[in-house]
N, CA and C of each residue as an Amber inpcrd file, in Angstrom:
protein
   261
 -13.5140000-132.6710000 100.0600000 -14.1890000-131.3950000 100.2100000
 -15.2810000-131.4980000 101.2690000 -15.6100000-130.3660000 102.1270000
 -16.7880000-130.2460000 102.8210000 -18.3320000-129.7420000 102.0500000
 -17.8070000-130.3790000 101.1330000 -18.9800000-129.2660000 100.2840000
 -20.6030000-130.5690000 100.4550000 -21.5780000-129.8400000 100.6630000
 -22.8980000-130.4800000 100.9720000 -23.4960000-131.6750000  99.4490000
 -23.8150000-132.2310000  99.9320000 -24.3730000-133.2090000  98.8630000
 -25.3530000-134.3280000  99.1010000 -26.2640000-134.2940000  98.2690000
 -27.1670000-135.0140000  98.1370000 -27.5860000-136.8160000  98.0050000
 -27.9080000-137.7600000  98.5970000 -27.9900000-138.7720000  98.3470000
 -29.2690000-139.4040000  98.4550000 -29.7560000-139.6800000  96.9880000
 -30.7530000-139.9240000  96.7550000 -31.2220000-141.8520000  96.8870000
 -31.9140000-142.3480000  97.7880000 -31.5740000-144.0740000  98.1510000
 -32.9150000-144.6380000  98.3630000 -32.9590000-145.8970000  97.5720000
 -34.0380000-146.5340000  97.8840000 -33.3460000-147.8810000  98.1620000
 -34.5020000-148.8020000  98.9480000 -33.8990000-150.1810000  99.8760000
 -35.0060000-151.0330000  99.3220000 -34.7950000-151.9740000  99.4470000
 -35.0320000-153.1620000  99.0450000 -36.2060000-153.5570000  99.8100000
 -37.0800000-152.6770000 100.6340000 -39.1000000-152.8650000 100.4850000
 -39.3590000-151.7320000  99.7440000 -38.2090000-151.1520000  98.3830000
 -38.9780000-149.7100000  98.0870000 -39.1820000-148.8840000  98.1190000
 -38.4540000-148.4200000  99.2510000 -38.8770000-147.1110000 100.0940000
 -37.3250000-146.3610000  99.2230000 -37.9970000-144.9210000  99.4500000
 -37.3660000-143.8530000  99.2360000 -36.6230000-143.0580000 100.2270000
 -35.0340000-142.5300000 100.3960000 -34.7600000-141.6300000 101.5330000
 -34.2990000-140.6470000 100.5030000 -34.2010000-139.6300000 101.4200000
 -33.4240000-138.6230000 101.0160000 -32.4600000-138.2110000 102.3770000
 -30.8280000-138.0910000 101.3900000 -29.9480000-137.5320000 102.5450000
 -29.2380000-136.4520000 102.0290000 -29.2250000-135.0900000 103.2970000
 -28.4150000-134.4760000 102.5760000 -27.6020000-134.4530000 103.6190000
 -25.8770000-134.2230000 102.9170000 -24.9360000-133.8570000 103.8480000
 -24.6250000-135.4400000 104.4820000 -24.9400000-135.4790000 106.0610000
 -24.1290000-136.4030000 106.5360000 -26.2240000-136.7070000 106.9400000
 -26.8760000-136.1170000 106.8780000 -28.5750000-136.1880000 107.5110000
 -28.9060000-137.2050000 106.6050000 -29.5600000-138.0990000 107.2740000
 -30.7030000-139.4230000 106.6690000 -31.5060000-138.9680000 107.0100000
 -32.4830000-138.9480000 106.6580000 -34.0140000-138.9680000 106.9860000
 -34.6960000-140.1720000 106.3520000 -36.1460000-139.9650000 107.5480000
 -37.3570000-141.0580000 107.1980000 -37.9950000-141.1590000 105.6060000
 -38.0070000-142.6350000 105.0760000 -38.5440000-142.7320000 104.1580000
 -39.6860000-141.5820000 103.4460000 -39.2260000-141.1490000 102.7290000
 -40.4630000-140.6620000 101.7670000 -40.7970000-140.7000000 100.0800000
 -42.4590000-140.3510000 100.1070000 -42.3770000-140.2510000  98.6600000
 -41.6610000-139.9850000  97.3240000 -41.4560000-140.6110000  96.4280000
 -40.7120000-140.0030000  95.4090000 -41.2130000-138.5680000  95.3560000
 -42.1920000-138.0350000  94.7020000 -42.2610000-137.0960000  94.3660000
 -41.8060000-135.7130000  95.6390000 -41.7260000-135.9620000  96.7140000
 -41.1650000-134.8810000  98.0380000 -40.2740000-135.2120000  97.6340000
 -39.2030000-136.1360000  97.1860000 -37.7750000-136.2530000  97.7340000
 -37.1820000-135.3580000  96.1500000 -38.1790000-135.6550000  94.9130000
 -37.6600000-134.4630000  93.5690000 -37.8990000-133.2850000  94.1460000
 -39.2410000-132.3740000  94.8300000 -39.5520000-131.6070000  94.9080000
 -38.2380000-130.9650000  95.7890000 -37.7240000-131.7380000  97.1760000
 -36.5100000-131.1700000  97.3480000 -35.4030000-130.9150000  96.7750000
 -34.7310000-132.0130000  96.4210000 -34.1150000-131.7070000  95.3060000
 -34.1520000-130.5850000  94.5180000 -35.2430000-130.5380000  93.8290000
 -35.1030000-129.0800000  92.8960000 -34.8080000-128.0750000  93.7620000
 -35.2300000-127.8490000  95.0050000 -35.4530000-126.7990000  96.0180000
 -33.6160000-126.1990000  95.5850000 -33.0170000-127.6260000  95.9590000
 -31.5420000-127.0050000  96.7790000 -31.1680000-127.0000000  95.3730000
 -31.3990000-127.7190000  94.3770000 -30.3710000-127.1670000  93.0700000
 -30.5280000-125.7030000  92.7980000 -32.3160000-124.7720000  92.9220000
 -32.2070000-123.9880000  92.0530000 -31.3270000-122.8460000  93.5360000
 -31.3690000-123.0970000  94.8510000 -30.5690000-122.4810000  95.6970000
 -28.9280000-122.9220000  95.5990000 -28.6380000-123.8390000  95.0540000
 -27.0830000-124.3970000  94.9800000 -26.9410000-124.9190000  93.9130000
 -27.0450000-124.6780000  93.1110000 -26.6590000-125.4380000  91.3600000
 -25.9370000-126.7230000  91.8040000 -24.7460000-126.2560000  91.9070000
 -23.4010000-127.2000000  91.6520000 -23.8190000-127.9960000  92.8370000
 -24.7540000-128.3500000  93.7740000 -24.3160000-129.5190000  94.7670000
 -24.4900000-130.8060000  94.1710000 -23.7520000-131.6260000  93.9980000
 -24.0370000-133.0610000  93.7600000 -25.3090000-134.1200000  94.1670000
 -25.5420000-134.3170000  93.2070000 -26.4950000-135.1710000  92.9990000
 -26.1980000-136.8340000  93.2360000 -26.2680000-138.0590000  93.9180000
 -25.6310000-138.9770000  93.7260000 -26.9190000-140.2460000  94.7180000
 -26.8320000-141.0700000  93.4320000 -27.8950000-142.0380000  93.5590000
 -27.7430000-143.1990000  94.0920000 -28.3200000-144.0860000  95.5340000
 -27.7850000-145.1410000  96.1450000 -28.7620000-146.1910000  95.9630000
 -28.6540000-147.5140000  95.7640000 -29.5080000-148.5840000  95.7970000
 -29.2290000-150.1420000  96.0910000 -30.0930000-150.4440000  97.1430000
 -29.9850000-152.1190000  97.9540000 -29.2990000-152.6130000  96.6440000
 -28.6030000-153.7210000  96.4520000 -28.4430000-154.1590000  95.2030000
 -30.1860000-155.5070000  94.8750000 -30.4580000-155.6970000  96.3190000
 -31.7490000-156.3510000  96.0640000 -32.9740000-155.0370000  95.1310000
 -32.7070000-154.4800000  94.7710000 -33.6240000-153.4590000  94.3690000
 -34.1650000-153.6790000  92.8230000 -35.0110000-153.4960000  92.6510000
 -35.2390000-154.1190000  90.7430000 -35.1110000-152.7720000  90.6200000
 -34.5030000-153.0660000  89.0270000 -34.0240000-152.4570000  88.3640000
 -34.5790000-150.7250000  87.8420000 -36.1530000-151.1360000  87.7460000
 -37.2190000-150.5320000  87.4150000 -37.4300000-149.5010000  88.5360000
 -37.1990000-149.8560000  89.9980000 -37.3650000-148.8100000  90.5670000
 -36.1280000-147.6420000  91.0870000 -35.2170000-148.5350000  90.7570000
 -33.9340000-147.2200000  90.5000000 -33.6780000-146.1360000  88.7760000
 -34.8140000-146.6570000  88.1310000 -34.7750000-145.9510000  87.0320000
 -35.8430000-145.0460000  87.0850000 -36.8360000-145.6240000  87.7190000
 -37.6900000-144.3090000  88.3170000 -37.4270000-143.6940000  89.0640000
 -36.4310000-143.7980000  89.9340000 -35.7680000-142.0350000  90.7580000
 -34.6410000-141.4250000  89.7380000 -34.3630000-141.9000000  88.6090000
 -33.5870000-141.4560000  87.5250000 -33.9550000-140.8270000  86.8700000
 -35.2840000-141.3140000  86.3560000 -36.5970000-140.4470000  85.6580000
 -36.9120000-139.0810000  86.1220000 -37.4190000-139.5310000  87.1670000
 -37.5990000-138.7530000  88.3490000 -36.8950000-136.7450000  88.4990000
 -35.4920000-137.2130000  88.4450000 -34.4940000-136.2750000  88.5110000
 -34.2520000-135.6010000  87.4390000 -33.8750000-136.7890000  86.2150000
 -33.9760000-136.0630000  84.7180000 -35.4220000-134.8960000  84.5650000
 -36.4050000-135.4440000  84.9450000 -37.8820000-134.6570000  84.5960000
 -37.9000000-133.2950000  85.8490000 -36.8700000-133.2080000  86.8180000
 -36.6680000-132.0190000  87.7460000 -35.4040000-130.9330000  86.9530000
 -34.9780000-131.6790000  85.9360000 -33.9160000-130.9930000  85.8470000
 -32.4920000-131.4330000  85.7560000 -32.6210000-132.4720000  86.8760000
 -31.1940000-132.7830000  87.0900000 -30.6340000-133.8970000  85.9130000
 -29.3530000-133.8640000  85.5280000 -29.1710000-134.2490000  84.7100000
 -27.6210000-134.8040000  84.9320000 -27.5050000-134.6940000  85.8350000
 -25.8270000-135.7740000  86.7410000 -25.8890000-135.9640000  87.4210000
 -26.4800000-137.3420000  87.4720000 -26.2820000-138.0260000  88.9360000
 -25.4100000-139.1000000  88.8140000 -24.6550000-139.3370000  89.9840000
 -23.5670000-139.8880000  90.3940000 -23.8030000-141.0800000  90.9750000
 -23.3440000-142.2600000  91.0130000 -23.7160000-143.5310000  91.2740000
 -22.9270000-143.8840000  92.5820000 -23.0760000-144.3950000  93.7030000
 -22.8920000-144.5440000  95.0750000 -22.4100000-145.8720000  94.8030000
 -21.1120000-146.6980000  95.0110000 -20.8270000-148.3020000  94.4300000
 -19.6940000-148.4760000  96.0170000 -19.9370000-149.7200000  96.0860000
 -19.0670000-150.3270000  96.9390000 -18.6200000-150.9810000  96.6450000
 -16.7790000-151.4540000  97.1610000 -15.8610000-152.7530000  96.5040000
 -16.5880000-153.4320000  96.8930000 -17.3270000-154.2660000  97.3690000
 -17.2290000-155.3150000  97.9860000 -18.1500000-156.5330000  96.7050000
 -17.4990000-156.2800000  95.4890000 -17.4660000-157.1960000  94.5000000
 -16.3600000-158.4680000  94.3690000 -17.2440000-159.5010000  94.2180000
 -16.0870000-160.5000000  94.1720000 -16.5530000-161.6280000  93.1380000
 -15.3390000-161.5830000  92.2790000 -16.1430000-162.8040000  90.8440000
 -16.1470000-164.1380000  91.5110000
């Protein structure tokens, strides 16, 4: 689908992006990157929500952009995973 969607990503010094669509943008605060968020849900309900993280990332700070979203509202977010697992 062409349909617009959200990707919510933090990297491994911490930092926060927000992307929508195919757009990255410069690191920012958690709290701007919910405040958008809410923006486009209460203008687009249904756009997807979907959460990306360094795998160097502790744990703690991908549960605070989880927090984060739950306390905006959002309540499905979608997890961003790559094969490139190997036992």
């Amino acid at each position: 689908k062409n349909d617009e969607f959200i990707i919510v990503s933090i990297n491994h010094k911490g930092q926060y992006f927000l992307s929508v669509g195919d757009n990255k943008e410069k690191p920012k605060p958690l709290p701007e990157i919910v405040q958008a968020v809410t923006k486009i849900r209460q203008d687009k309900p249904k756009t997807p929500i979907l959460m990306e993280g360094d795998e160097r990332v502790p744990y703690g700070l991908v549960m605070r952009i989880m927090v984060a979203l739950q306390q905006a509202g959002v309540d499905d977010v979608g997890l961003v995973t790559e094969s490139d697992f190997k036992e």
